[in-house]
N, C-alpha and C positions, 0 to 999 in steps of 0.2 A: 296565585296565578292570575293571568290577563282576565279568564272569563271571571273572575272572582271565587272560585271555589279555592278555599285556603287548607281542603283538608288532607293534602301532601302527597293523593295516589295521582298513581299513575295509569291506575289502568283501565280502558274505555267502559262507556256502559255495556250491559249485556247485551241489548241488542248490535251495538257494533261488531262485538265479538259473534254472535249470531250471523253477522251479515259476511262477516269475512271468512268466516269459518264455511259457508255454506260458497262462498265465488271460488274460495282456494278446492273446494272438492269439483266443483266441474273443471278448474285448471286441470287440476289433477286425473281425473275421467277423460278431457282431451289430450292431454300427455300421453296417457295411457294407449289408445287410439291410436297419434302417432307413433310412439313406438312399435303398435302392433304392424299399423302400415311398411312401417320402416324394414321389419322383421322379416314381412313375408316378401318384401321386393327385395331383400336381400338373397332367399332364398328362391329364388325365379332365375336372377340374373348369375351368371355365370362366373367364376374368381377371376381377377386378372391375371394373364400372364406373366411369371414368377420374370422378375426384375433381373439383365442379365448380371452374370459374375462379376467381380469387381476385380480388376489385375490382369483379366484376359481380353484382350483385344480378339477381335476375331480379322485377320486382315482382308481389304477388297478383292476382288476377284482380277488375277490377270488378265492384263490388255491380251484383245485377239490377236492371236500372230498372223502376219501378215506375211506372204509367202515371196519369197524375193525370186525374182525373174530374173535372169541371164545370172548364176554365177561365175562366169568363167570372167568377167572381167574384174571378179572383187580378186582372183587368185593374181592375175598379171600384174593388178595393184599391190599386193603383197610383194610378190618375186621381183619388182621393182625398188620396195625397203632396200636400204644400205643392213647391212647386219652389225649387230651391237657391237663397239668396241669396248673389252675389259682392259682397266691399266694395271 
């Protein structure tokens, strides 16, 4: 190897092992934590609203009717039409 040690392991001194092994448990203890955190503001906050249906439209709401003033001269306009010729 680079440092000179020729005798083929691979694997760190015990202290390295020591030192990782002890950073990975407080990873692990923070992990945990958040989790917990994560858990309980899951159950505070309320589910969302279920997603609507897929294929059902719901359509907009009709326009307001508008109330039409003077009828009497939509009818004269009418009675004024030619009437349909069939051949």
């Amino acid at each position: 190897m680079a440092n000179g040690d020729d005798s083929g392991s691979t694997t760190l001194p015990t202290e390295d092992n020591n030192g990782r092994l002890t950073r990975l448990e407080g990873m692990m203890a923070i992990l945990a934590g958040v989790i917990q955190n994560l858990q309980q503001q899951m159950l505070q906050t309320p589910p969302p609203p279920p997603p609507p249906l897929v294929g059902i439209e719901i359509p907009p709401p009709p326009p307001p009717v508008i109330p039409r003033q003077g009828g009497e001269p939509n009818v004269k306009e009418f009675l004024k039409l030619k009437p349909p010729t069939f051949i």
